[in-house]
C-alpha positions in Angstrom: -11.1 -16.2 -29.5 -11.4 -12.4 -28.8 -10.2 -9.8 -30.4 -10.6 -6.2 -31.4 -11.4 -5.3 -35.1 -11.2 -1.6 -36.2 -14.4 -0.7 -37.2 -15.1 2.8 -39.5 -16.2 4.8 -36.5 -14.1 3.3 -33.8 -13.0 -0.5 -32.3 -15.4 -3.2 -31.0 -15.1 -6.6 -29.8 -15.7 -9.8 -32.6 -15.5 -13.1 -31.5 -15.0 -15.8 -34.3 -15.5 -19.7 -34.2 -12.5 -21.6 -36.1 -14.4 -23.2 -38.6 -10.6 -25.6 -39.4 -11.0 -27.3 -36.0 -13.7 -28.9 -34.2 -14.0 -27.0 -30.6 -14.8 -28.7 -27.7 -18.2 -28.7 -25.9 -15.7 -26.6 -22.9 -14.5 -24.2 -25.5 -17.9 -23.6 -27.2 -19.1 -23.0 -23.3 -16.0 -20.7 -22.5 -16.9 -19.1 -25.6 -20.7 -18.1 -24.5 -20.1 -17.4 -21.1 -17.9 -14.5 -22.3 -19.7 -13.4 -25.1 -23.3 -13.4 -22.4 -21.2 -11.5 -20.0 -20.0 -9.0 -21.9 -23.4 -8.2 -23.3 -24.8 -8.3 -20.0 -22.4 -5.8 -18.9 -21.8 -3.5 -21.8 -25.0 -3.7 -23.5 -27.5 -4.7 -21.0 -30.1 -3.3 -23.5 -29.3 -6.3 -25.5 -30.2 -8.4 -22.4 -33.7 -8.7 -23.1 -32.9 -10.6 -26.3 -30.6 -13.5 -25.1 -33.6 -15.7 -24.0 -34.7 -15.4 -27.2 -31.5 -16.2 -28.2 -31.8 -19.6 -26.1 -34.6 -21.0 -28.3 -31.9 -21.7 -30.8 -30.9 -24.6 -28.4 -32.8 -28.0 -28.2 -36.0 -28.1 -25.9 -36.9 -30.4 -23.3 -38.3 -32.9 -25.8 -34.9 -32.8 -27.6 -32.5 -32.0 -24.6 -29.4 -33.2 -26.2 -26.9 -30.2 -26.6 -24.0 -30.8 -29.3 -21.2 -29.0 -29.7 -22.7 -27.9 -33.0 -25.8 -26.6 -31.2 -23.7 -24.7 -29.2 -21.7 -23.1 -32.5 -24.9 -22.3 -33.6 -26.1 -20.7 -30.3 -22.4 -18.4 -30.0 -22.5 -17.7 -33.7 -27.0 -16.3 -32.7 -25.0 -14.6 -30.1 -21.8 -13.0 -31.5 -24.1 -11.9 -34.7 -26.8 -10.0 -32.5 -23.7 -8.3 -31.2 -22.4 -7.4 -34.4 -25.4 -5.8 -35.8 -25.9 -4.0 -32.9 -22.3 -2.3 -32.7 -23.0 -1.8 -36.4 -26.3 -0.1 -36.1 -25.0 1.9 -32.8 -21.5 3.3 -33.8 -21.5 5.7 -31.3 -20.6 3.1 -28.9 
């Protein structure tokens, strides 16, 4: 879900998995597609990085895509966000 956490020097967006439930393979999707776009649209300096990003996801010898790959491909995501509103608090 998003949300807006008060940071020391100002609010920024945090996106958190619920760890209680499993999500769906749509949710999980839902979930990037905002996260990517909001990146790509708010910090397009951090666009460069999401396809390294994407070789956290299974290759083409291992294309299978779980719902736990893609928690651990929005969790890559939402934590290269993080440290970059973290190191940038002017933003």
């Amino acid at each position: 879900m998003h949300s807006v956490q008060k940071h020391a020097t100002g609010f920024f967006p945090t996106f958190t998995l619920n760890r209680n439930t499993m999500e769906t393979r749509q949710e999980l999707t839902d979930k990037i597609l905002k996260i990517t776009v909001l990146i790509q649209e708010k910090y397009p300096e951090l666009s460069k990085y999401l396809g390294e990003v994407q070789e956290t996801l299974p290759s083409l010898e291992h294309p299978h895509v779980g719902t736990e790959d893609l928690a651990k491909y929005y969790q890559t995501l939402d934590e290269m966000l993080k440290d970059y509103l973290l190191e940038h608090p002017e933003l």
